[in-house]
C-alpha positions in Angstrom: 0.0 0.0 0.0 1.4 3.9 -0.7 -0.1 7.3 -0.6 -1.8 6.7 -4.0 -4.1 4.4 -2.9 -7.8 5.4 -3.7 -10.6 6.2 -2.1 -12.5 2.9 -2.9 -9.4 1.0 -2.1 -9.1 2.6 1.3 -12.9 2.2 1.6 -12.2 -1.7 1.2 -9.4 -1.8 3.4 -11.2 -0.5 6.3 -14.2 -2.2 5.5 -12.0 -5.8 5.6 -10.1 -4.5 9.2 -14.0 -4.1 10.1 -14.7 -7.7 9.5 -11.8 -9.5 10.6 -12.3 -8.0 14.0 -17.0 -8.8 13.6 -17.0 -5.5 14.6 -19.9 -4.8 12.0 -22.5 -4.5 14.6 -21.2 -1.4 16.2 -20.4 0.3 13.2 -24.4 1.3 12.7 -24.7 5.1 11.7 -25.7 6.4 14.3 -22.4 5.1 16.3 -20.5 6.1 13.8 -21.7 9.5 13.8 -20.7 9.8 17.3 -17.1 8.4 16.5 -16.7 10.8 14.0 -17.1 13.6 16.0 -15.7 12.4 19.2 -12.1 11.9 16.6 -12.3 15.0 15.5 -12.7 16.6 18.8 -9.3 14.6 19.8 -7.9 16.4 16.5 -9.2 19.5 17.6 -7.7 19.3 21.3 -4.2 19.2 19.9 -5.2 22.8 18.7 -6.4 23.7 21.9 -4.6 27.3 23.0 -2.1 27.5 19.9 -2.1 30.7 18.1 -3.0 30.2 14.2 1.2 31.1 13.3 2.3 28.2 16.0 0.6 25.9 14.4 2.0 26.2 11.2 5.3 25.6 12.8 4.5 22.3 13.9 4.9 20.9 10.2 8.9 20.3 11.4 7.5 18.7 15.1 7.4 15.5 14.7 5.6 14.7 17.8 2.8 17.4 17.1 2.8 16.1 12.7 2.5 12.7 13.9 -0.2 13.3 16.6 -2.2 15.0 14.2 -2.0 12.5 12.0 -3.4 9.6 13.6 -6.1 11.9 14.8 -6.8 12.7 10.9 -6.3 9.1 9.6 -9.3 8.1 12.9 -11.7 10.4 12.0 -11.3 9.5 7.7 -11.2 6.0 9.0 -14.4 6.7 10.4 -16.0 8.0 7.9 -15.0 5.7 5.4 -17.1 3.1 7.8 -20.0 5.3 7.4 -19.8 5.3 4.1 -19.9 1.6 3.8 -22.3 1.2 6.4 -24.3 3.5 4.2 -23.0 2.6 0.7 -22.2 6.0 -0.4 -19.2 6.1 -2.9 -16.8 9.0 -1.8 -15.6 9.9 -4.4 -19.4 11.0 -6.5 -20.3 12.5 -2.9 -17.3 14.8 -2.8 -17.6 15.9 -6.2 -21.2 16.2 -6.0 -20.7 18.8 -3.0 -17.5 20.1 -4.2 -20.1 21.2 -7.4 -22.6 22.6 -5.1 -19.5 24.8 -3.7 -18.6 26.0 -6.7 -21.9 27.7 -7.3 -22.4 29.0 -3.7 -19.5 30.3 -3.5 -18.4 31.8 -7.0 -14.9 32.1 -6.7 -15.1 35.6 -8.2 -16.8 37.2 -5.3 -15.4 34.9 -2.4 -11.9 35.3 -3.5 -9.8 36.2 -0.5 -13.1 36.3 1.7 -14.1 33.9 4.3 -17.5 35.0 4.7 
């Protein structure tokens, strides 16, 4: 496996780590859900009290790059479960809603804007 694995192939992976382990039954959508948010509040908690320009300096701390990681790759993990629990394919969702994006927020008059 390397960093151009695809979506659907890390969709399956998970999906097979899932099953080898029966864990099936807890990964319902609602539980999921809950995983999901409860990961990304980890990932948010290593934020916690940083300025915005510290915590671009943490790309050369490896401690900090590598705690953010595994806080990333458990809440993707996560949703990939969701999205098989749910058999939604990733990839049309994403471009589905990176679509709706585009025409709610015209890059010609958000350009440089947040709100």
């Amino acid at each position: 496996m390397d960093s151009k694995t695809t979506l659907q192939e890390l969709k399956a992976l998970v999906k097979d780590f899932i099953n080898k382990r029966n864990w099936e039954k807890y990964h319902n959508p609602k539980d999921l859900a809950e995983s999901i948010c409860i990961e990304a509040a980890e990932l948010l908690e290593i934020f916690q009290w940083a300025t915005a320009e510290e915590t671009f300096s943490w790309k050369s701390d490896p401690s900090k790059i590598d705690s953010i990681k595994d806080e990333l790759a458990d809440v993707l993990i996560y949703c990939f479960s969701m999205a098989n629990a749910l058999d939604i394919d990733l990839s049309e969702a994403i471009l589905k809603k990176l679509e709706k994006n585009e025409k709610k927020y015209p890059a010609e008059k958000y350009f440089g804007r947040a709100r």
